[in-house]
Backbone bond lengths (Angstrom), bond angles and torsions (degrees), N, CA, C in turn:
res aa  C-N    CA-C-N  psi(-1)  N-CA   C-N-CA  omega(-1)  CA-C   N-CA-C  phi
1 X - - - 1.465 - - 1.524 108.61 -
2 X 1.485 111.19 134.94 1.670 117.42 -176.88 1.705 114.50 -60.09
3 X 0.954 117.57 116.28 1.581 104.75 158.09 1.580 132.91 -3.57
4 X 1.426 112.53 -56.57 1.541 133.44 176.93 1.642 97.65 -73.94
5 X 1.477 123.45 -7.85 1.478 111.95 -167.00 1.806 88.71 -98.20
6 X 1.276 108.04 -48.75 1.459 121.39 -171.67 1.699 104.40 -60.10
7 X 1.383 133.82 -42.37 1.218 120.61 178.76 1.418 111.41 -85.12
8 X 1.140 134.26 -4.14 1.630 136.70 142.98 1.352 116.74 -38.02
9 X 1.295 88.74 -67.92 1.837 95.53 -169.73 1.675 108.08 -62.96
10 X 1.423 101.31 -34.37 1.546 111.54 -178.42 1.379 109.13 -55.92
11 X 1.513 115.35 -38.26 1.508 105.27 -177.71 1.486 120.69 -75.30
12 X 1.780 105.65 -48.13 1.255 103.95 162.79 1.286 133.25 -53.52
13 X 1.071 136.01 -17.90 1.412 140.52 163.94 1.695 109.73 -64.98
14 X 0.795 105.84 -54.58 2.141 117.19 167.40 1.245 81.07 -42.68
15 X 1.492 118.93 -89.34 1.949 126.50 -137.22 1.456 78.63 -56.64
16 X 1.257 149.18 -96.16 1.333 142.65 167.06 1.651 103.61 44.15
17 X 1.816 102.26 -93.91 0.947 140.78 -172.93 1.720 106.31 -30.26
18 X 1.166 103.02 -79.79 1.214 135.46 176.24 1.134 108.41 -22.69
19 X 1.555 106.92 -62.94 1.973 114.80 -163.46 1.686 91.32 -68.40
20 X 1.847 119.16 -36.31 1.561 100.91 -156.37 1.688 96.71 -79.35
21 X 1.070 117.26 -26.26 1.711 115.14 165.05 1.612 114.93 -56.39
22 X 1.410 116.06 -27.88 1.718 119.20 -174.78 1.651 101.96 -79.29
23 X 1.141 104.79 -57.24 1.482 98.23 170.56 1.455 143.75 -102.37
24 X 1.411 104.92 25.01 1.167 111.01 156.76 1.733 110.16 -92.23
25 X 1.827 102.88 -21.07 1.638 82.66 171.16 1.872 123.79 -87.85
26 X 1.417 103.70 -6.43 1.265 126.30 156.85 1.552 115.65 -36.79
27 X 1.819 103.66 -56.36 1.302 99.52 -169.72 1.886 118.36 -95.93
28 X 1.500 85.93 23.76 1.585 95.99 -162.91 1.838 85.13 -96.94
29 X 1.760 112.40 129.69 1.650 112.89 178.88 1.912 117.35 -41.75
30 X 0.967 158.04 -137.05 1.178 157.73 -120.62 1.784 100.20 152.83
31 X 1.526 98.81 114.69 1.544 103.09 179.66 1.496 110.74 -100.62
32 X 1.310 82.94 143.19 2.285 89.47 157.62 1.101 160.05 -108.84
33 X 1.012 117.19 81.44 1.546 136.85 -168.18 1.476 111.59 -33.88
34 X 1.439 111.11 -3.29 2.004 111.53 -167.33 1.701 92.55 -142.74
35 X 1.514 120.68 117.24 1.823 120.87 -168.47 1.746 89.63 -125.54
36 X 1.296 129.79 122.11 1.025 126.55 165.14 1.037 124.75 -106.14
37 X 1.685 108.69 115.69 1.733 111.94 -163.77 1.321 109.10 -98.32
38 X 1.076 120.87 141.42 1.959 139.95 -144.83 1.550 97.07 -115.75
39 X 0.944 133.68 102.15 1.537 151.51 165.90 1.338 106.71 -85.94
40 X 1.537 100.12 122.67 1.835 122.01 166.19 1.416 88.22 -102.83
41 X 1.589 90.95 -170.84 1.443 119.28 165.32 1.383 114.30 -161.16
42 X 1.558 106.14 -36.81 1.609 115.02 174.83 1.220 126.49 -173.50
43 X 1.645 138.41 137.63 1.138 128.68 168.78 1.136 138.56 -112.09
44 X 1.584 132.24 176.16 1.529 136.42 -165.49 1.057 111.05 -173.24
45 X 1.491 147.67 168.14 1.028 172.89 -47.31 1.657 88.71 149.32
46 X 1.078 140.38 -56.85 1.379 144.53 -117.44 1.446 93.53 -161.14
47 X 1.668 133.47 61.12 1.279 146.01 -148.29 1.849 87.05 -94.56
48 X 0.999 129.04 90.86 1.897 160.72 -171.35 1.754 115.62 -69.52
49 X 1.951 76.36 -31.61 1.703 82.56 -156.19 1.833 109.59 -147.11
50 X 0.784 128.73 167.05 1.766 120.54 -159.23 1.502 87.12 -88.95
51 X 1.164 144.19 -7.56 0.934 138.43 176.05 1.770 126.63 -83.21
52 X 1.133 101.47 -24.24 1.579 122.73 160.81 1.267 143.85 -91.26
53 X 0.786 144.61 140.78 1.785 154.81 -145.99 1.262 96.55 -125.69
54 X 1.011 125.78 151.38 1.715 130.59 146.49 1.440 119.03 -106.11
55 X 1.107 116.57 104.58 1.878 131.98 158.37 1.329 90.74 17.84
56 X 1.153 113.83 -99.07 1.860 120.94 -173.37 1.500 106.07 -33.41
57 X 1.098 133.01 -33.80 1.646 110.59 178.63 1.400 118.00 -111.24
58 X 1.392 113.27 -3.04 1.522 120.56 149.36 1.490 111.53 -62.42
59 X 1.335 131.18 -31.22 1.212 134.44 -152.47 1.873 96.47 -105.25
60 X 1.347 104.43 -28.89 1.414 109.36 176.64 1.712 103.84 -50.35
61 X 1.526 88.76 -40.94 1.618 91.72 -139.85 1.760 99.59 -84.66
62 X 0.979 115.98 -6.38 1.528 116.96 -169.01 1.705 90.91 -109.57
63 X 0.907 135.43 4.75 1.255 126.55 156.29 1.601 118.96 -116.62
64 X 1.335 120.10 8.76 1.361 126.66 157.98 1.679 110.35 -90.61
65 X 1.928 112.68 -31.39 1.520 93.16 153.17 1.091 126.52 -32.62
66 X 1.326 109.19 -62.94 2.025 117.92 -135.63 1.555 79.24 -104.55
67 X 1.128 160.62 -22.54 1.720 141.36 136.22 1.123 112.82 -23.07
68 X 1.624 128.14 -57.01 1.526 126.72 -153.47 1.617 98.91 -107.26
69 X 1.170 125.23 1.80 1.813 125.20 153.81 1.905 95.92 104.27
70 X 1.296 110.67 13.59 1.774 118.81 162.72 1.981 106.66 -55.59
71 X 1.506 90.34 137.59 1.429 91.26 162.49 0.981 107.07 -148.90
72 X 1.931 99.28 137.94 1.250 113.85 -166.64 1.508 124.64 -94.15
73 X 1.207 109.76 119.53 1.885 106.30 -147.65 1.557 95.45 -113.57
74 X 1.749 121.04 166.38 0.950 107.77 -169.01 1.476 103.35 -106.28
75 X 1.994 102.07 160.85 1.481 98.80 -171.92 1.203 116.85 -60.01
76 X 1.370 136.78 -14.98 1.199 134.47 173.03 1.899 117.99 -56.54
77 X 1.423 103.16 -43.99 1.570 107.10 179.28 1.702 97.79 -76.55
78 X 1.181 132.31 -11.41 1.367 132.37 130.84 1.484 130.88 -3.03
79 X 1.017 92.04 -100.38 1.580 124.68 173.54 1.391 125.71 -67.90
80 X 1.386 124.91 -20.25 1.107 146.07 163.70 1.871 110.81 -78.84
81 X 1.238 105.97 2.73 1.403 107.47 178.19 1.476 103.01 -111.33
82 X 1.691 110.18 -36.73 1.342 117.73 -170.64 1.301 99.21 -74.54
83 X 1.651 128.39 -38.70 1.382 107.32 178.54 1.533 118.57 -83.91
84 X 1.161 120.44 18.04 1.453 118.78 171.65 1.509 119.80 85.05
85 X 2.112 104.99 18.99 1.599 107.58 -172.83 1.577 104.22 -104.67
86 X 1.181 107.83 14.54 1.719 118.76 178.81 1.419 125.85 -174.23
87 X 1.132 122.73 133.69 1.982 137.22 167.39 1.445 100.25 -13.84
88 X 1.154 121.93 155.02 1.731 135.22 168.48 1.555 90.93 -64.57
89 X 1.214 101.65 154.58 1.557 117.57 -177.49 1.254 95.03 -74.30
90 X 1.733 116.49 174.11 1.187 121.07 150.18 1.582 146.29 -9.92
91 X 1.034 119.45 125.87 1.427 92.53 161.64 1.842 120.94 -72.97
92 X 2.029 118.10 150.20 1.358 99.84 -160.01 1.611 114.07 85.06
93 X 1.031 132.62 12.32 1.615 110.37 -148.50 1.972 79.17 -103.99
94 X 1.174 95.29 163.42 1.652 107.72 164.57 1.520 115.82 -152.80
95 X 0.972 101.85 176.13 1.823 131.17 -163.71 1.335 113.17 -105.27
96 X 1.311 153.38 72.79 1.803 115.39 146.68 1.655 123.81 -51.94
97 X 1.113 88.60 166.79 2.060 83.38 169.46 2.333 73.74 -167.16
98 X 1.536 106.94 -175.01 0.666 115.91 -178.82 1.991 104.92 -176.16
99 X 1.637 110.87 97.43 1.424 102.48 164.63 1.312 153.87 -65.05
100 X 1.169 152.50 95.91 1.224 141.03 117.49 1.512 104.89 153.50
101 X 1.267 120.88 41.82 1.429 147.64 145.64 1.461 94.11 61.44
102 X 1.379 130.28 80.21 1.620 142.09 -166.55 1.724 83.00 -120.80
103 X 1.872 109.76 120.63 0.867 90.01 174.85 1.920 154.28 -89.63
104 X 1.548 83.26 33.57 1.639 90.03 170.11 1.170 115.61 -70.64
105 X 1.630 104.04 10.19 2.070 90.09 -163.15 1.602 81.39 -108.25
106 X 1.213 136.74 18.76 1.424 143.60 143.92 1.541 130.81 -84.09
107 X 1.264 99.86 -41.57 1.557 107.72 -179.78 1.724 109.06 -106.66
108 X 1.195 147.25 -7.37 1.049 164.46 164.36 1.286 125.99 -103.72
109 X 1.500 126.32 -57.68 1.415 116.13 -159.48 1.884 100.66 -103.20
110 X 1.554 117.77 -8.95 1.400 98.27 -176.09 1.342 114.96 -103.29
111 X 1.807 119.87 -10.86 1.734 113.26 145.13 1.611 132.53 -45.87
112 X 1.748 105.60 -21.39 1.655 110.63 -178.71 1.349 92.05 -98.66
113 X 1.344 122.96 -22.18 1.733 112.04 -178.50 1.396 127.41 -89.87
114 X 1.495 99.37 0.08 1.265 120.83 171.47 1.574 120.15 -86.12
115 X 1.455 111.76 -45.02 1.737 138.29 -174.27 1.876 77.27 -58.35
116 X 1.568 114.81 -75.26 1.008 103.17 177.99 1.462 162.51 -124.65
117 X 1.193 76.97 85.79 1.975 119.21 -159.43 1.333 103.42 -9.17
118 X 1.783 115.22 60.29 1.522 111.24 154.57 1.360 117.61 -121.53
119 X 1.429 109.90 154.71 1.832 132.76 -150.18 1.585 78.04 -88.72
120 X 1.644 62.48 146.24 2.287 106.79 -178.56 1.168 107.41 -151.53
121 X 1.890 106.64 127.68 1.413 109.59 168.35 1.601 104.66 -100.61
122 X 1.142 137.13 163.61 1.159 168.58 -87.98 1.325 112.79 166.00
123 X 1.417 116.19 101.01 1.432 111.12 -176.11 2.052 91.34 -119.47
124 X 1.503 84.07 126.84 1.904 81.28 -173.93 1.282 86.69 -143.89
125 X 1.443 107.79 150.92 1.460 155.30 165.07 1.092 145.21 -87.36
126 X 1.922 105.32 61.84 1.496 114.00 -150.19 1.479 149.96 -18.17
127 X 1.797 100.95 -52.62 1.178 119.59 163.75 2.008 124.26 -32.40
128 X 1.659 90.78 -46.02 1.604 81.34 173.14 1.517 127.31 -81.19
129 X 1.552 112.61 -11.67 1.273 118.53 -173.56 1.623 103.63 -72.45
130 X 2.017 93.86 124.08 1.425 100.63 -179.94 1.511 125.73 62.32
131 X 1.358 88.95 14.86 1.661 104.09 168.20 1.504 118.70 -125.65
132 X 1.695 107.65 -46.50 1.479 95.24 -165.08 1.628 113.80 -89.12
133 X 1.063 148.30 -175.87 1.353 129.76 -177.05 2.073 112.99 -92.95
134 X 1.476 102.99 -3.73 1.841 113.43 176.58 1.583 98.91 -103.18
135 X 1.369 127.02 10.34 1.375 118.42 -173.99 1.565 114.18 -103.62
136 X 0.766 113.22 159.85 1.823 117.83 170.06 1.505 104.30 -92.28
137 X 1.421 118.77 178.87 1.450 129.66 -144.96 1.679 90.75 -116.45
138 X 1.297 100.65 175.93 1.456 98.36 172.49 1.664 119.27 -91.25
139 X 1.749 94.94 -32.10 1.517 86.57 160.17 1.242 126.38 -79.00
140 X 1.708 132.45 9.67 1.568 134.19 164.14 1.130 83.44 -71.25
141 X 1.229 146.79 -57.94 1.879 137.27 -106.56 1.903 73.75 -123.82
142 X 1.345 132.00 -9.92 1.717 120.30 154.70 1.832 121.85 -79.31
143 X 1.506 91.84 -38.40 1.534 96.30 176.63 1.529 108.32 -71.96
144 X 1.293 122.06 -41.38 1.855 117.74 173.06 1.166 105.66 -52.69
145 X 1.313 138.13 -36.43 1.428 132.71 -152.60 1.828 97.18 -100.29
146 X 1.238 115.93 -24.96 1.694 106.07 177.64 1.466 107.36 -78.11
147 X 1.612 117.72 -25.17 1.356 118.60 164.51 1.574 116.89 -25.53
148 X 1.068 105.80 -31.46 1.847 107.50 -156.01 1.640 121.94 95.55
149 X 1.199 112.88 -42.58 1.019 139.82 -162.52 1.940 121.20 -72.52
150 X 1.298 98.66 -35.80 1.491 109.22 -170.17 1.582 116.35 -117.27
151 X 1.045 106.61 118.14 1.932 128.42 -172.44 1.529 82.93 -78.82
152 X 1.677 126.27 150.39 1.272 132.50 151.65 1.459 92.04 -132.11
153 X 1.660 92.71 127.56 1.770 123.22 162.33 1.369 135.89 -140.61
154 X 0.807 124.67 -152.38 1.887 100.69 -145.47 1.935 83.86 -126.95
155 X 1.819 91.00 146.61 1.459 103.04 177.14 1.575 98.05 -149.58
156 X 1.661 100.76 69.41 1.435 118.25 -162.64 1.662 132.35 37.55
157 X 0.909 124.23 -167.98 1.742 122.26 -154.10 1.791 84.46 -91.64
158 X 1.316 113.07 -80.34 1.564 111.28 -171.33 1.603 123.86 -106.70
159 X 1.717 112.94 25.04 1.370 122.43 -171.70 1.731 122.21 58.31
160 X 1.005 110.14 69.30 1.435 115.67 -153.89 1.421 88.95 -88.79
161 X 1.793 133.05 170.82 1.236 127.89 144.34 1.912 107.34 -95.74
162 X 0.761 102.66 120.60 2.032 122.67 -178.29 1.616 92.12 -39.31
163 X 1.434 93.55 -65.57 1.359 107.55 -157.02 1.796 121.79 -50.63
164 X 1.624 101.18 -54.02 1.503 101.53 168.36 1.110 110.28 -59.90
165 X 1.731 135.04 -40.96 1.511 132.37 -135.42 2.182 89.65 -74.97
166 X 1.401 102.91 -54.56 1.386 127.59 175.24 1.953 97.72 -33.07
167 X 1.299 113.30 -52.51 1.514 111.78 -159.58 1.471 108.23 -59.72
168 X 1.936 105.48 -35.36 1.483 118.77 -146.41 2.207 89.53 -104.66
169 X 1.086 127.95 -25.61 1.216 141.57 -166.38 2.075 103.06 -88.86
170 X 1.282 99.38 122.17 1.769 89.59 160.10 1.331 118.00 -62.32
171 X 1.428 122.33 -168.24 1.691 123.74 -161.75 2.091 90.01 -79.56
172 X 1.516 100.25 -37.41 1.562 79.25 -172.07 1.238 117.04 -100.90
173 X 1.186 124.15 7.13 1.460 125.63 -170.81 2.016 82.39 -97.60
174 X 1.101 123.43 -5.14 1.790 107.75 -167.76 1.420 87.68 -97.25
175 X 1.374 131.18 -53.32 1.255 163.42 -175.70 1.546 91.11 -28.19
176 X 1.479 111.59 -74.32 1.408 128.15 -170.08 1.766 108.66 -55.21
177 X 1.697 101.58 -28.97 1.655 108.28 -148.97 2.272 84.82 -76.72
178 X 1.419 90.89 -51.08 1.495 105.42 177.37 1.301 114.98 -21.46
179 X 1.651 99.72 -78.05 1.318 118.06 -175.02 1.504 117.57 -55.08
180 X 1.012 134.95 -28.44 1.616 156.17 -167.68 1.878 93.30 -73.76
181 X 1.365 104.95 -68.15 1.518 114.34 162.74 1.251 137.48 -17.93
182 X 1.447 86.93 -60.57 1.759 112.93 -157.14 1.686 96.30 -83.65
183 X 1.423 101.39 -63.77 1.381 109.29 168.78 1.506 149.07 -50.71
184 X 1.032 90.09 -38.90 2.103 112.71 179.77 1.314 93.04 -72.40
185 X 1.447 139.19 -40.52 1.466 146.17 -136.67 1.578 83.35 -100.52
186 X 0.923 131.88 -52.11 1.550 149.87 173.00 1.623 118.33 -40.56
187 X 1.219 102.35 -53.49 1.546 122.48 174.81 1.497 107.14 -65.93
188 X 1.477 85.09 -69.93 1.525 91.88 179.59 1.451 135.39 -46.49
189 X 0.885 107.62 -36.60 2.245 123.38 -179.47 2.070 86.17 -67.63
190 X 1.565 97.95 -55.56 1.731 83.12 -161.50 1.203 120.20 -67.16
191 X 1.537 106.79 -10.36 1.942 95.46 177.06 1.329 120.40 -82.95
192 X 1.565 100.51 -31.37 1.499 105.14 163.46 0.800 141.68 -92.74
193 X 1.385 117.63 -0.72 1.569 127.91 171.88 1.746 109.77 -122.05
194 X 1.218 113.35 -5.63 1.356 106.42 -167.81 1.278 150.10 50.62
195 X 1.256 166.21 179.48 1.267 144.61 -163.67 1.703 111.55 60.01
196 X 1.233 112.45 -177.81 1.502 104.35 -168.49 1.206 98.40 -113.13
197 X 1.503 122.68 151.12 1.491 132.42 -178.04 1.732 106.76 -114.84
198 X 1.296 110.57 106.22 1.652 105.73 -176.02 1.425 102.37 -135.92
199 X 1.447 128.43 6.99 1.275 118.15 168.09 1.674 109.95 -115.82
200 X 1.307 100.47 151.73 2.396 108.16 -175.86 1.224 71.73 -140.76
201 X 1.887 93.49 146.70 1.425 151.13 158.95 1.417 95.85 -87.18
202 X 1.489 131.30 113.06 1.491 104.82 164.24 1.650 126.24 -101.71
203 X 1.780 107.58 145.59 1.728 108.50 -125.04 2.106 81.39 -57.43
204 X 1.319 118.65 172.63 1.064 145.17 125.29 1.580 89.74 93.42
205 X 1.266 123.20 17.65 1.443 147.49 -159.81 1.317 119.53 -1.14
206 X 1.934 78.44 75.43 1.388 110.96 178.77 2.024 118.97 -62.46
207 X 0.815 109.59 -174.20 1.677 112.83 160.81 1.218 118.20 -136.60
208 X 1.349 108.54 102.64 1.599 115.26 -168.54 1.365 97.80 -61.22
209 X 1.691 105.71 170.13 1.508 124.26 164.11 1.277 105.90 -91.38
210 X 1.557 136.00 174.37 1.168 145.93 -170.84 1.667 110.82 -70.22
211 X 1.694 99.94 -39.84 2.199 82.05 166.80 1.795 121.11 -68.66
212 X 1.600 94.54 -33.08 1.410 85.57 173.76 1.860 130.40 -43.88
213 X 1.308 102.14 -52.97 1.369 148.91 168.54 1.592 94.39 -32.03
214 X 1.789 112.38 -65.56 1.179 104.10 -157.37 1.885 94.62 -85.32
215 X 0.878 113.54 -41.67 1.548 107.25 173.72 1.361 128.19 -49.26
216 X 1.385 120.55 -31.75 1.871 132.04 129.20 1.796 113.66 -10.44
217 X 1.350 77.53 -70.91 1.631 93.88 -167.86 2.128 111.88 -72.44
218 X 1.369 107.46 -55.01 1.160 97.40 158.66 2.168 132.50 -43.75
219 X 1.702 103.14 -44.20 1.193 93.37 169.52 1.637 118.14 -75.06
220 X 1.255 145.40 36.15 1.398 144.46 175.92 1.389 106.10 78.58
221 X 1.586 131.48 41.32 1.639 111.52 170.40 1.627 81.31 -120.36
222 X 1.625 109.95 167.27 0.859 139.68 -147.18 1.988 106.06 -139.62
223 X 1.219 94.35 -29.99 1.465 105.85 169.58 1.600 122.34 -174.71
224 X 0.875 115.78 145.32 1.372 142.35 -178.96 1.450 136.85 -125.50
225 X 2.092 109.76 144.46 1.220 86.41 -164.62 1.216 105.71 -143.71
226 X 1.463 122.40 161.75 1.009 116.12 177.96 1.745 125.98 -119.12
227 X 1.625 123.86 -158.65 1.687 117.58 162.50 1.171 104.69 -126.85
228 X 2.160 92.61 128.44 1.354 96.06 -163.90 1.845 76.10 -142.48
229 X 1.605 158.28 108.22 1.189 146.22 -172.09 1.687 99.54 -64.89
230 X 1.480 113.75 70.11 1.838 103.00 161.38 1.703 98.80 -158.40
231 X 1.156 118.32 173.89 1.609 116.87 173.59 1.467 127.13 -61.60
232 X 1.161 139.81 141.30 1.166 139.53 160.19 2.252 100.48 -51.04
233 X 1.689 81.65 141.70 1.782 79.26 -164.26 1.649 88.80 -144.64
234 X 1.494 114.04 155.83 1.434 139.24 179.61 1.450 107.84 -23.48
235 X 1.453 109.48 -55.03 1.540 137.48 -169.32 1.439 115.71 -66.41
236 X 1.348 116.90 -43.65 1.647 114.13 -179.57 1.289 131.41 -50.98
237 X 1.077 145.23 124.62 1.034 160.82 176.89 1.944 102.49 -38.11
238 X 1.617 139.61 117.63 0.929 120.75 158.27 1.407 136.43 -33.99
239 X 1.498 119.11 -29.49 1.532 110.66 178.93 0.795 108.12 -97.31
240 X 1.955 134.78 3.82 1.122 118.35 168.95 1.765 113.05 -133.60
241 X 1.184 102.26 59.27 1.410 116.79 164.09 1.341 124.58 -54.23
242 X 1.411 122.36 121.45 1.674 123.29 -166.87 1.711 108.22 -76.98
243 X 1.165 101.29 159.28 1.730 100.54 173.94 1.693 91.27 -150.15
244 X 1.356 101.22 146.10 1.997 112.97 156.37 1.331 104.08 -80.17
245 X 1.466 104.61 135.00 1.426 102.08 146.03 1.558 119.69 -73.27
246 X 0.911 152.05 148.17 1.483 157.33 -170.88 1.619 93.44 -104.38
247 X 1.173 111.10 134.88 1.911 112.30 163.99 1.246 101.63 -144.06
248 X 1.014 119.49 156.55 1.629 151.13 -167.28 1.817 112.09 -46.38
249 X 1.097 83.27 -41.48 1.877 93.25 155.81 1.228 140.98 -72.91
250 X 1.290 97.84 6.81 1.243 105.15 173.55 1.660 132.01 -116.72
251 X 1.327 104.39 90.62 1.374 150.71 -175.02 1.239 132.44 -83.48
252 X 1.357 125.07 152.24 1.292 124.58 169.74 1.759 112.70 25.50
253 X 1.236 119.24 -145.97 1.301 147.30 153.60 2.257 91.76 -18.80
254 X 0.753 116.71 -5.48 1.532 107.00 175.92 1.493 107.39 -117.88
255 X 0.779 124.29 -29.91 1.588 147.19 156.24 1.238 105.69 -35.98
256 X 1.485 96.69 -79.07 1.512 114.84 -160.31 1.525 100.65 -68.16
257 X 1.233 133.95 -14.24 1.791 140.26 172.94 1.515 104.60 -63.72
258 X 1.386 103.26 -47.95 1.529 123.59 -154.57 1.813 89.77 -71.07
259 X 1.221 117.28 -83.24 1.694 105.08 168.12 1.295 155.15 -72.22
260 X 1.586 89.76 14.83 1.699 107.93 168.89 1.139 108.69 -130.88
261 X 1.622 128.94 62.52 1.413 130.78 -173.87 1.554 128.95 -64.84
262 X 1.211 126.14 179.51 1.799 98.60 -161.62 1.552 94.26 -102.81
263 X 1.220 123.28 168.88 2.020 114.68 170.64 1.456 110.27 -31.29
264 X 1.105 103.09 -56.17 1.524 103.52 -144.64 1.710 98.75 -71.99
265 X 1.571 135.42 -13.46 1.175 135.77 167.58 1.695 106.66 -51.10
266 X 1.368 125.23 -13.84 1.414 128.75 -175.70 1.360 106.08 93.05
């Protein structure tokens, strides 16, 4: 074979190459560098307070996902991206989470989370479970979790604010108060709920300082989060991962803002 015949084939074999590398990444899905995690807290009929949802527009809104081709992934494949143990999610991808185990998110929010079988973590605050009279039980917060469906993780022992407790506490009496928090809340979720607890909501979605942060990390969490209204993005700091709160107003064309944010939201 001529020289001029051999660098023919040589090229076509490259261009070859090339196109089956072009479209095989063609047919590879589209990742997202920007996950916006959707914070409840509680629902009603009769939504009173910015803190509440009503059934009907919780239910709106989880079927305008899966209408417009959203998938709802769990916070764990989350966090498992931020620490570098998996690919960016989807493109589209989203978050539920839901704070501090109020028990409408038993009698209200896990019949619509059931219809449509998408994963929710659960950030609860032991002390009230089966204690306070707005809390769910521990066997609610056992039956959510055999669902399949529902992560339970820790949003400290009794919802403290960091910030005042720190002002009014010396360095070791705060130190101790922290750890007591971080930890007890930790213990506590895994004996009764089992599985491992390594991610906190912190209560009143504060923004810790850097000891807080590291005392996080010393008691066994792995990530943390806070309320910030924009997507979780490449750049954030694991312990301080942003979340929306979601409120009752948020509708149609407000909805659709809230999980299709513009670039410059990060």
């Amino acid at each position: 074979m001529k020289p001029l015949q051999l660098l023919c084939i040589a090229l076509l074999l490259c261009l070859s190459a090339i196109s089956a590398s072009a479209n095989t990444k063609a047919a590879q899905p589209k990742q997202s560098s920007r996950v916006p995690i959707l914070l409840y807290h509680r629902f009603d009929a009769r939504a009173t307070n910015f803190m509440t949802v009503s059934p009907a527009v919780f239910e709106s809104q989880l079927a305008y996902l899966r209408t417009n081709g959203y998938r709802v992934i769990p916070l764990r494949r989350l966090v498992d991206w931020r620490l570098g143990k998996a690919p960016a999610p989807p493109a589209k991808s989203v978050v539920l989470v839901a704070d501090d185990g109020h028990r409408s998110i038993f009698t209200q929010m896990l019949p619509i989370i059931k219809k449509y079988n998408t994963p929710v973590t659960l950030f609860i605050y032991p002390s009230a479970i089966s204690n306070a009279d707005y809390a769910m039980t521990w066997d609610q917060l056992r039956t959510l979790k055999k669902t399949g469906l529902f992560d339970i993780q820790s949003h400290s022992y009794w919802h403290p604010n960091f910030i005042k407790e720190k002002k009014k506490l010396s360095r070791d009496e705060y130190l101790k108060f922290v750890d007591i928090q971080l930890r007890k809340s930790k213990q506590k979720l895994e004996k009764e709920m089992g599985g491992e607890v390594d991610l906190i909501a912190w209560p009143f979605g504060g923004l810790p300082d850097q000891d807080l942060q590291e005392r996080a990390r010393q008691a066994g969490y792995s990530a943390a989060f806070t309320i910030v209204r924009r997507p979780a993005a490449p750049q954030d700091a694991a312990m301080l991962l942003p979340r929306f709160i979601v409120l009752d107003s948020d509708r149609g064309k407000t909805f659709e803002a809230l999980v299709n944010p513009p670039p410059h939201a990060r």
